[in-house]
matplotlib code that plots the C-alpha trace (Angstrom):
import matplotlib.pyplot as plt

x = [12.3, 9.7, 11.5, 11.6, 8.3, 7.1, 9.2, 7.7, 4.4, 5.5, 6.8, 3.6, 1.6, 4.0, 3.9, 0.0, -0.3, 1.9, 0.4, -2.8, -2.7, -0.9, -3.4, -6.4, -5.0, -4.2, -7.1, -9.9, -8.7, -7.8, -10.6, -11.0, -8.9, -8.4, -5.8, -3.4, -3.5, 0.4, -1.3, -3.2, -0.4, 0.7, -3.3, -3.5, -0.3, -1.4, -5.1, -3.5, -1.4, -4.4, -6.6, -4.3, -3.1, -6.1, -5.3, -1.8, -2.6, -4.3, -2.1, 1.0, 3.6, 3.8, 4.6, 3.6, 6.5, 4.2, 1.6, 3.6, 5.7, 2.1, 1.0, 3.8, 4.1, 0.3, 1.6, 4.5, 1.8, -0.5, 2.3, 3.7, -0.1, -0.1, 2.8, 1.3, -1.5, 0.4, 2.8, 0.0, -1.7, -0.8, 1.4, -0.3, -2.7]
y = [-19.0, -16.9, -13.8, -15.4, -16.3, -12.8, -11.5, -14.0, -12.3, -8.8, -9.4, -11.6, -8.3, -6.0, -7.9, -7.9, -4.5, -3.0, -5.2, -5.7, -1.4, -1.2, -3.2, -1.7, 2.1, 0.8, -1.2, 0.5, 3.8, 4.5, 7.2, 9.1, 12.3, 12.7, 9.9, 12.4, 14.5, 14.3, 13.7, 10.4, 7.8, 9.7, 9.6, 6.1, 4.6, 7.0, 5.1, 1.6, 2.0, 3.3, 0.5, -2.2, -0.6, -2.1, -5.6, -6.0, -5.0, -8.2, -10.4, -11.8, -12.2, -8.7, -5.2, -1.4, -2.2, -4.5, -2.0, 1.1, -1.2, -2.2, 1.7, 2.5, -0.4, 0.6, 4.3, 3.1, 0.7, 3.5, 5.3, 2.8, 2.5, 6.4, 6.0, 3.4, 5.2, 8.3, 5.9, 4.1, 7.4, 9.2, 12.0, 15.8, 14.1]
z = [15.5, 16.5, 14.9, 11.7, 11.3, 12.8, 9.8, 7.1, 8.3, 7.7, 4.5, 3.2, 4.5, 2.6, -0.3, -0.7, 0.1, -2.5, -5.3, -4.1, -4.3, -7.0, -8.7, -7.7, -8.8, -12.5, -13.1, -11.2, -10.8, -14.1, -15.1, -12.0, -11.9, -8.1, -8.4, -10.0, -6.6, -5.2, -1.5, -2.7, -2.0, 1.5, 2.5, 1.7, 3.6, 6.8, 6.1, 5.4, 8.6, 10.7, 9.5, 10.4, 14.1, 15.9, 13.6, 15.0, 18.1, 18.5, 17.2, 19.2, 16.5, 14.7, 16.2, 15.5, 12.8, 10.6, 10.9, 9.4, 6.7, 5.8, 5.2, 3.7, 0.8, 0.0, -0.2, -2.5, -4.7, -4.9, -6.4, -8.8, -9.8, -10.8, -12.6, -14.6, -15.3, -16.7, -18.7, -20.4, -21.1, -24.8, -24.8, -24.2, -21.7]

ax = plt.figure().add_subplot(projection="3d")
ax.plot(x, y, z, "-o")
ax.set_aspect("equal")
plt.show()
């Protein structure tokens, strides 16, 4: 039982960090160049994952596993936001 719910958390936390990102990048985001750097999404999931180390350390349900899924769906949102960028951009941009 404990197993289940310790996965329910994981994938809440994955699920708010890839949209919540994914968000943030296409709205926000949208005007400032740096975005477009390849390295952005990898630096954000290592961030993401660093950030929420000392947060799962803490609590008893969730492992070093919940930390690093969470970094990595951030990474993948602030990829999907990129993309979303460059599709809604006109072409020769």
């Amino acid at each position: 039982m404990l197993t289940l719910l310790a996965f329910a958390v994981t994938a809440v936390a994955v699920y708010i960090g890839y949209s919540q990102s994914r968000r943030f990048v296409s709205s926000r985001l949208r005007y400032v160049d740096f975005i477009n750097n390849p390295l952005i999404p990898i630096a954000a999931g290592i961030g993401a994952a660093v950030v929420a180390m000392p947060i799962v350390g803490l609590l008893p349900l969730v492992s070093t596993g919940t930390a690093l899924s969470f970094g990595l769906s951030v990474g993948m949102g602030v990829a999907a936001g990129r993309a979303e960028i460059r599709r809604s951009l006109p072409p020769g941009i």
